[in-house]
Steps between C-alpha positions, in 0.01 A plus 500: 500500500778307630549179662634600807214755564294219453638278715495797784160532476364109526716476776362795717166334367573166679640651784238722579248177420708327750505730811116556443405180540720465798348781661157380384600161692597699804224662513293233472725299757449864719102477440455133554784463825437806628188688433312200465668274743241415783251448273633228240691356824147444646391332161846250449423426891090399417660309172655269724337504828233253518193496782342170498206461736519151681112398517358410858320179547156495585394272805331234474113475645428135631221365716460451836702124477746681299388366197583772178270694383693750277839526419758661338749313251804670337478451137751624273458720156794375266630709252745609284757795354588384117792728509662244771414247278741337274495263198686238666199502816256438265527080592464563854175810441369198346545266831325800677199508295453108573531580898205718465322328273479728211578421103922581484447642140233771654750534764796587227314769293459679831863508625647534094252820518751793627310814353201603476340836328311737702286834368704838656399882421789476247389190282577100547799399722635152567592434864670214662289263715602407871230322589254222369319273677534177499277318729218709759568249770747220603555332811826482719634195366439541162677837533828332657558300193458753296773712719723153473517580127650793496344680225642880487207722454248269646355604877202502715250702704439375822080588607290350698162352387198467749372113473169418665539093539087448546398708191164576596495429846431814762520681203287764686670501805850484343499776268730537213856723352437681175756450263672788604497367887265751629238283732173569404247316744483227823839446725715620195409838561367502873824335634734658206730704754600159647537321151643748249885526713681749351714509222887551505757659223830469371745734320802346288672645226500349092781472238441598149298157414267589786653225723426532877888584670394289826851661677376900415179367718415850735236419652286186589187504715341185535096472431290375818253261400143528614373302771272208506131530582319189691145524470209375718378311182520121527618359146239171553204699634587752220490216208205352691289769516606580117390137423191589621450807318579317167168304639269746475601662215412114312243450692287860515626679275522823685634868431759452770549317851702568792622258777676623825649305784642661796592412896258673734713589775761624332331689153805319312380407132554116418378564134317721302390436148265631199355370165598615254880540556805551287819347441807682678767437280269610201348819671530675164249298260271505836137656471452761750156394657726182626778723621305620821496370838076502501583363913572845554369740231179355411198662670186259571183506724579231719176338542408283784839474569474824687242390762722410705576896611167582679481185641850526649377848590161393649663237720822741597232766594273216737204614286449159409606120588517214287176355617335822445180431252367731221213469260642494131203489351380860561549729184526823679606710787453806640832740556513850613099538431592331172367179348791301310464224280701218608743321246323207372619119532509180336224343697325592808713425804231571754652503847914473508775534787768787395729164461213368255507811318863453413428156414231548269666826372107690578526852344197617697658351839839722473341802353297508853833426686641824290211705551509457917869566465447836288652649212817677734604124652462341152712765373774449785494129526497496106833723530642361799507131280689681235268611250530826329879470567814373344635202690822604502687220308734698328409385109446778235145522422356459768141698582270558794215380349149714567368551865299796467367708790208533666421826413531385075248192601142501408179366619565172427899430575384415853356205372738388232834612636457177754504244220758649304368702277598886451847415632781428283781258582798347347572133588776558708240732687254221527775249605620736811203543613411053573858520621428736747247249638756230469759656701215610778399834446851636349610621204807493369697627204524325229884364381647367227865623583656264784864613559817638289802305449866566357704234334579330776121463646540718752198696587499877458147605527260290664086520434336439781157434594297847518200492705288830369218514748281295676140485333272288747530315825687190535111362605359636208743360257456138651132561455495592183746232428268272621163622303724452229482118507192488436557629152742193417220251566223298289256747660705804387639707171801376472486037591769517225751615724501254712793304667523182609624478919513909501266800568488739214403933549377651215281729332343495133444767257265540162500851394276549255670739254436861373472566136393802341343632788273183629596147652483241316380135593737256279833735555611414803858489760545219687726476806577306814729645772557278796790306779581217658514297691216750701660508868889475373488721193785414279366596127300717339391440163345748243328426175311775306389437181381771260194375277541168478345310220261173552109435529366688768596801733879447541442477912822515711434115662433420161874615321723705743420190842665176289790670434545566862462169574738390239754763616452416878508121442859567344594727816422238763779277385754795374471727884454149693140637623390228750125483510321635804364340829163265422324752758621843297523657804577889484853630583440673852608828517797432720644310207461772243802732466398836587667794301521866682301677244266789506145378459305683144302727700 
């Protein structure tokens, strides 16, 4: 073979290599510009388009003096891309770690780190790390000196972190963000629509190091931060009444209290507060029996407490008059060509006045009262006062307690349903009801939610006052009001209530409780419900305690009446109540505000 057949042949070789490789590269050129155009346009576009979502701010949630009561801080997440990150800003990554307090070495293994391996289908691959964290949360400042070094690589993650300044305090009523953001319970969730705002977005474009091109921005729209929430909730009544609570729980022992404080003529909630509670910013390590608002999702008899609605009835219907006398010392009575055994009480009473039955709390007394009224009025009145209902306050959890009808009673619910018993109540329930007194004969829904402010405190929503019905005559009410005295004195249930230079309304409860089927005499709830002062209501004051632990029946003037005292003595001075006229003369009716309500029935 010769040379120059050789030399023929290598070069038609190489030439035909030649042109089919660059028709192989056209065609791939063809496939990849052409065929595949739109779609690896579409990916180069994502590679360098970047979406960032610019976080609302939630609003804030203060108290009725404008005092916060949750908040919401921007914190910042540092971190870091090693691939940014050079030898020669090692000195100032080591400045950085001292800003946020963390050991600089630690910080150097992390940004030195630029790979890490990662389990595919197709074995172990290395792959470059963007991102490692640095610190979970910085403030502002410290963030701006960090910027002022000018580390490449080195950036942070603006979020906001909800901040609840009083810890514990109105923990109930407050609610709480899980880590997420998603409210779970009190004003977080109820007024969420107002406080979430709503987050904005912005699209810029990245080189190849992944830096943001601020002048390829697209599109920028701004977030709109949440509005503020101003409760009804007074911050001192709130600590007060939390003070208080902390009280009990040294001093009795019990498996949870509840205190409420409201304004009668306008339902709005001043404080509201249970034992146990939980600390806010902490929610997480929280035990769940502490997590629920018992004010509003616990179910109780109410007790003596309750006497106070056929009485009101009695007196609304004329049946009977204050000075009216009954024989408490009878054991039974006929009804409906039945004969009924009469609830029994502590001592004999003999002969009372309907005002002395209040005062001496006389079980046999009010059962008569219910029995004359008869099982449809009890059942009306009962309902008309807001049992068997929610109240309306908005907060999650909330329940209607147990009213049953008259066709579920039996033989004996005529007598017991009276004296609380066979009704059950939560203590929000039992609070409406003495307020309904207080604010002569109306009731009105209850409010922790007082108004809705932007930035600037300019009100968007306003809460006002919502009368729901009116339950008794304004005559009624000031009757009742005034039999109610008589339970705040040395002769009646609750002397431990007592104010110096005012007139103090209320009503005491021990509700002997129901285990495993029977009531028990050493388990008992104590509660006092009452106002003042009497003829200018101003307060009232709730304190139930469930089971509280001492010598003796845990009676309501016993544990739930000192607290009152303790929490009215502190109100006098805080609301500037001036002590009523030596005579405690009654409002006339000319001076009470009347309200253009339907009456219950």
């Amino acid at each position: 073979m010769s040379t120059a057949f050789i030399s023929s042949l290598r070069y038609w070789f190489l030439l035909l290599s030649v042109v089919l490789a660059f028709l192989g590269l056209m065609g791939r050129l063809v496939y990849l510009q052409a065929i595949k155009h739109d779609e690896y346009s579409q990916i180069a576009f994502g590679n360098r388009k970047s979406t960032l979502t610019l976080t609302a701010r939630r609003g804030n949630i203060v108290d009725c003096r404008g005092n916060a009561l949750a908040i919401t801080q921007p914190r910042i997440e540092l971190g870091a891309d090693p691939q940014l990150i050079e030898e020669e800003d090692f000195e100032n990554v080591g400045r950085v770690a001292i800003l946020i307090g963390a050991d600089p070495q630690t910080v150097l293994e992390k940004v030195r780190r630029k790979t890490r391996t990662v389990e595919t289908e197709n074995g172990r691959k290395l792959r470059q790390i963007r991102w490692v964290k640095l610190a979970e949360s910085i403030d502002e400042a410290t963030y701006q000196k960090i910027r002022e070094l000018e580390v490449p690589g080195i950036y942070g993650n603006r979020k906001y972190t909800r901040m609840y300044p009083g810890g514990n305090l109105g923990s109930h009523v407050l609610g709480f963000l899980q880590k997420d953001g998603t409210p779970v319970t009190g004003v977080e969730r109820y007024m969420d629509y107002y406080l979430s705002g709503q987050d904005g977005w912005r699209e810029t474009e990245r080189d190849g190091l992944r830096r943001e091109l601020l002048q390829f921005e697209t599109q920028n729209v701004p977030p709109q931060d949440g509005l503020n929430v101003q409760l009804t909730i007074d911050l001192f009544v709130q600590n007060l009444i939390e003070d208080q609570l902390n009280f009990i729980a040294e001093e009795f022992s019990p498996n949870s209290a509840t205190i409420i404080v409201s304004e009668p003529n306008t339902g709005y909630v001043m404080g509201m507060a249970n034992y146990p509670d939980f600390d806010l910013n902490h929610s997480g390590k929280a035990k769940m029996e502490t997590m629920r608002n018992r004010a509003i999702t616990d179910v109780l008899e109410p007790g003596s407490t309750f006497k106070l609605v056929p009485i009101s009835a009695a007196l609304n219907e004329k049946i009977y008059t204050p000075e009216h006398t009954f024989d408490c010392g009878i054991r039974t009575v006929s009804y409906r060509g039945r004969t009924l055994r009469l609830p029994s009480d502590h001592r004999n009473y003999g002969e009372l006045t309907l005002g002395g039955i209040i005062k001496k709390s006389s079980n046999r007394g009010t059962a008569v009262v219910g029995i004359r009224l008869g099982e449809t009025a009890l059942y009306e009145y009962a309902r008309a006062f807001g049992y068997g209902q929610k109240s309306g306050i908005g907060l999650l959890g909330e329940v209607g307690g147990i009213l049953h009808p008259v066709n579920k009673w039996d033989g004996l619910t005529i007598t017991r349903f009276p004296i609380g018993y066979a009704v059950g109540a939560t203590p929000l329930q039992i609070h409406n009801a003495v307020s309904t007194i207080a604010n002569f004969g109306i009731l009105m829904q209850p409010q922790v939610i007082n108004k809705i402010t932007d930035k600037e405190g300019k009100t968007v929503v306003a809460f006002k006052p919502n009368a729901k019905r009116r339950v008794v005559s304004i005559d009624a009410a000031r009757q009742m009001g005034e039999m109610m005295t008589g339970v705040v004195t040395s002769e009646g249930t609750a002397r431990r209530a007592a104010l110096d230079g005012f007139m103090v309304s209320g009503k005491t409860g021990t509700t002997r409780k129901l285990v495993n089927g029977s009531y028990t005499s050493d388990k008992h709830t104590a509660s006092f419900s009452g106002f003042f002062p009497t003829h200018r209501p101003r307060v009232v004051i709730s304190v139930i305690v469930d089971e509280p632990k001492l010598d003796g029946p845990g009676y309501g003037g016993r544990v739930a009446a000192p607290v009152f005292r303790n929490i009215a003595n502190e109100l006098v001075k805080h609301m500037g109540i001036r002590p009523e006229d030596h005579d405690g003369r009654l409002a006339s009716t000319e001076e009470i505000p009347r309200r253009s309500l339907p009456v219950a029935w």
